[in-house]
N, C-alpha and C positions, 0 to 999 in steps of 0.2 A: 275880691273880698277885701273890707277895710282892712288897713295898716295896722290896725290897734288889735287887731284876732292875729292870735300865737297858733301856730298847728303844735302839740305834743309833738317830740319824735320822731312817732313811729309813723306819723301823718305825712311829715318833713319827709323821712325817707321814704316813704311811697311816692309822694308827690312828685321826689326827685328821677326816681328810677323811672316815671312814667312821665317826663317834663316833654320825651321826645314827639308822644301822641297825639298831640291837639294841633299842632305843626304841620304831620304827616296825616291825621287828617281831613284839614282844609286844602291838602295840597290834590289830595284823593278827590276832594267834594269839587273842585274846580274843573277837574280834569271828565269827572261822570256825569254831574249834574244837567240834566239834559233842555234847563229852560235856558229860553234864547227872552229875556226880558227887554222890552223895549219903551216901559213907562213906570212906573210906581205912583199909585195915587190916594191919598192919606183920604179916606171914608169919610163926610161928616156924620157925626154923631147921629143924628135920623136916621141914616141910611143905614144904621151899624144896628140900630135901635129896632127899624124894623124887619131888618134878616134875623136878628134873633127872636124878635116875636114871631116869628113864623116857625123858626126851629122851639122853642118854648109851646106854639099851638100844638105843634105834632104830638109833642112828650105829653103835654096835659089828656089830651084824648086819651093815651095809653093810661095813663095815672088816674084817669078819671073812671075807668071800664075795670082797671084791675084793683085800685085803692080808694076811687070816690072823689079822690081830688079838687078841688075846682084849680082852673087857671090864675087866677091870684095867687094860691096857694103854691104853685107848682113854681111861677117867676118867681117869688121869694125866697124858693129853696133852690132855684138856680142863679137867679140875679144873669145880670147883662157884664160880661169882663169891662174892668173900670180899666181902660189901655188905650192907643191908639191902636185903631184897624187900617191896613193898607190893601188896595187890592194891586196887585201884578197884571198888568198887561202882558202876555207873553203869544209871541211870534210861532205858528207852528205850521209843519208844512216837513220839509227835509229833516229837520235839525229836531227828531222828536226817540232818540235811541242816547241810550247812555254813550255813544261811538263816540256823539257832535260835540262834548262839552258844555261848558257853563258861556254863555255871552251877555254881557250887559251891559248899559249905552254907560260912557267915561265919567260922566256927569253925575252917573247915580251909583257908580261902581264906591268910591269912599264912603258914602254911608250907609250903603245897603246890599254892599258887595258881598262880602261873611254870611252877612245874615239870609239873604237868598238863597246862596248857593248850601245853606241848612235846612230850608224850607222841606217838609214833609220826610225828614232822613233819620230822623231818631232813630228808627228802628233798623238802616242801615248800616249806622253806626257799630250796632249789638252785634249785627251777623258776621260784620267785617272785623272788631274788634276783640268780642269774648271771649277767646282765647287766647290772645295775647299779650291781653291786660292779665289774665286767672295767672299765667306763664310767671310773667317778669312778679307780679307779686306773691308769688311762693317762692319765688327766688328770695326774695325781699322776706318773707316770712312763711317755713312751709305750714303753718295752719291758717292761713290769711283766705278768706272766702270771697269770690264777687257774684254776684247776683244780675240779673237783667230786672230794672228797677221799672214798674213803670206809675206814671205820677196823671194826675190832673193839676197844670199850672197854671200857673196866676201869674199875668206876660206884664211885659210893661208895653209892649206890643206884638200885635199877628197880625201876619201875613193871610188873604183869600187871593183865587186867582180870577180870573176876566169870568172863566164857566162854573166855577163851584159856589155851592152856596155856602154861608160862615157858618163854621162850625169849631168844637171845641174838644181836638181827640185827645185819647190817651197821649203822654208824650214819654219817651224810652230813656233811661242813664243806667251806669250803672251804681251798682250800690258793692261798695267795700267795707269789709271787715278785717280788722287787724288787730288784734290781742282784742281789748273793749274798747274798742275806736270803730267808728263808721264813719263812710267819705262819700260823697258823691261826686260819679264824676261824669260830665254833662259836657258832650261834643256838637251839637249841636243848637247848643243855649241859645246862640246870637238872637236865632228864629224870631223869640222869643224877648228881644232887649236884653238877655241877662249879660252883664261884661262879660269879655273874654276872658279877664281875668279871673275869674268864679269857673274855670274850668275842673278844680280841687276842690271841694269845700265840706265841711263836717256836715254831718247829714241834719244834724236838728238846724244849722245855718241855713240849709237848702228849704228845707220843710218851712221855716219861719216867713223866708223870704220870696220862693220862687212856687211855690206848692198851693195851692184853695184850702182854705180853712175849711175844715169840717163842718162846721156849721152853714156854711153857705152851701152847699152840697150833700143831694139825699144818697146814701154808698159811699163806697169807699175813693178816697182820693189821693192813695198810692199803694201799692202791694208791690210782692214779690211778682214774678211771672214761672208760673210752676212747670215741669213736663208736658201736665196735662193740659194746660192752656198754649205753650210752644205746639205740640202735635193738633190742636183745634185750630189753631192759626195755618199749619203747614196745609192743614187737610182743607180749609176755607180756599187756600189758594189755590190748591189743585183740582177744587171744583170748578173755580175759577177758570183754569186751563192756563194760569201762568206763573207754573211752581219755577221751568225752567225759564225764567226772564235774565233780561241782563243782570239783575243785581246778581243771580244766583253765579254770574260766571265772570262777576269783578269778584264777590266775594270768596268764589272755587281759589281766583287767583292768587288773590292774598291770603288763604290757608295757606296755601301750594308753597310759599315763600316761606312762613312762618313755620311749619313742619320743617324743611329742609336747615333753616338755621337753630331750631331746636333742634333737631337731628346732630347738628356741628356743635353742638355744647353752648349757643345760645349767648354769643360772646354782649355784655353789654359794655364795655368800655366803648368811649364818644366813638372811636371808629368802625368797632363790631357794630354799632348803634344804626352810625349814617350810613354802613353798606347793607344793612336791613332795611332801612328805609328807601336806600336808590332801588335795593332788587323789589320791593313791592311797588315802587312807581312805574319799577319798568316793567313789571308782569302785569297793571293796570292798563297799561299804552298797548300790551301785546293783548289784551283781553279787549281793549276798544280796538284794535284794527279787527278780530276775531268777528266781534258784533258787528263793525261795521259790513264787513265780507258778508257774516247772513243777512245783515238787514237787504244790503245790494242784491244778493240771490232772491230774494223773499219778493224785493220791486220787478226785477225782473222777470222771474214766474208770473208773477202779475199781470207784469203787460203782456208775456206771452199769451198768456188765457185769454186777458182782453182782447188781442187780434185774432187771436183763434175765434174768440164770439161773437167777433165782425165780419170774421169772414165767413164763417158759417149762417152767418146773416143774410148779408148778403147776397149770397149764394140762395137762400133759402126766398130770398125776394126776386130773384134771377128766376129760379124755376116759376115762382108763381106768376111772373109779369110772363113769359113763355109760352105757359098754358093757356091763360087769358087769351094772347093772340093766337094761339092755335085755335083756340073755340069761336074768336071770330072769324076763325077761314076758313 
């Protein structure tokens, strides 16, 4: 945020009692983050130009079947993001479980290190953090509220990867209230180009600078995120068949941490601070050897099946070559 913006406060002291979050984190993001990136390649503008015309044709058919639309009409009220587009080369094979880590060649780690290891975690952010952000800011003020924010941004740049096609999702923060003050706070901005330093900011600062104008956008482009759209989400995933994924058992983790030192009175002085932060690193390292132990179980059922379906094969080609020459004796 520029120099020249004052936070009120009550802003100040939020910002302060939460300074230790965006720290731990990235330190979190590095350790889960499961792309092994081994290029980054800045889109030219054509190519950026025509993956959105294709996401724009699909939307216009809907808009045209259910509102009449034409295709002019529909790019206009979406427009093409004015950013740079990068696409991610990423390496996959072993290293594709929250166990393996974040890896990325040294060269491209400085400028695009952060911001990677942010790629597609908004929402990760939420599950691992909302409650102990809501925690420390009722501490801070007990009628203080936070929200699970979620926005349509407007990047200075995004990230696609080598398989997905571009696209432009929802993006996750939270949203604080404190007396008649609201905050945004955004842990995975980098993604996105926003500085690091915009990890605190007054919510109309965020809206002005980091949010789609309404007018370039048909619906809404930020809301609250309610009960009934959390339980639509959970139930999406379960249809899915991957409610229990790793993120669910980094995030079990670090409840598991944060209950227990809420449980001890929630110490925030700088030491209560850093030995809540080492016990959730070190319950994320015991939650990646966790995963890594089922992923290892999970390959090796695997391959046992697979020999089992060889040999059963085989065998099954045994009897047949057998009979053959029975029938010619």
């Amino acid at each position: 945020m520029p120099s020249d913006i004052e936070l009120p406060v009550a802003g100040k002291t939020a910002k302060e009692a939460l300074q230790f979050i965006p720290e731990l984190w990235q330190q979190i993001a590095y350790r889960i983050n499961r792309n092994d990136v081994v290029s980054v390649r800045l889109l030219p503008e054509s190519e950026v130009e025509r993956g959105w015309e294709g996401i724009i044709k699909d939307i216009a058919q809907w808009a045209d079947e259910k509102y009449g639309m034409t295709f002019d009409q529909v790019s206009h009220r979406i427009g093409i993001p004015d950013c740079q587009t990068y696409e991610l080369v990423i390496r996959t094979g072993s290293k594709n479980t929250m166990s393996a880590g974040f890896t990325v060649k040294e060269e491209l780690r400085e400028e695009f290190g952060e911001a990677i290891t942010n790629f597609m975690m908004c929402d990760f952010t939420i599950n691992a953090f909302l409650k102990i952000i809501e925690h420390i800011m009722c501490a801070v003020d007990s009628k203080a509220k936070v929200h699970w924010f979620r926005t349509i941004p407007q990047p200075e740049r995004m990230f696609k990867t080598s398989r997905e096609e571009l696209r432009d999702p929802p993006h996750s923060v939270f949203l604080i209230e404190t007396g008649d003050e609201k905050y945004i706070v955004d842990l995975s901005r980098t993604q996105y180009g926003i500085p690091s330093s915009e990890w605190f900011v007054p919510e109309e600062y965020y809206k002005q600078h980091w949010i789609s104008q309404e007018d370039e956008h048909k619906g809404a482009v930020h809301w609250i995120v309610t009960e009934v759209e959390r339980t639509h989400m959970k139930d999406q995933l379960e249809q899915s068949g991957i409610s229990a994924n790793d993120e669910d058992l980094i995030c079990d983790a670090i409840g598991s941490v944060f209950e227990k030192w809420k449980a001890q009175g929630g110490d925030m002085e700088v030491r209560g601070i850093e030995q809540f932060s080492k016990n959730i690193l070190d319950a994320v390292e015991e939650a990646k050897l966790h995963i890594a132990r089922r992923y290892k179980a999970k390959v090796e059922e695997a391959v046992q099946k697979a020999t089992k379906l060889e040999v059963e094969r085989r065998r099954a080609i045994d009897e047949i070559i057998a009979k053959l020459r029975a029938a010619r004796e």
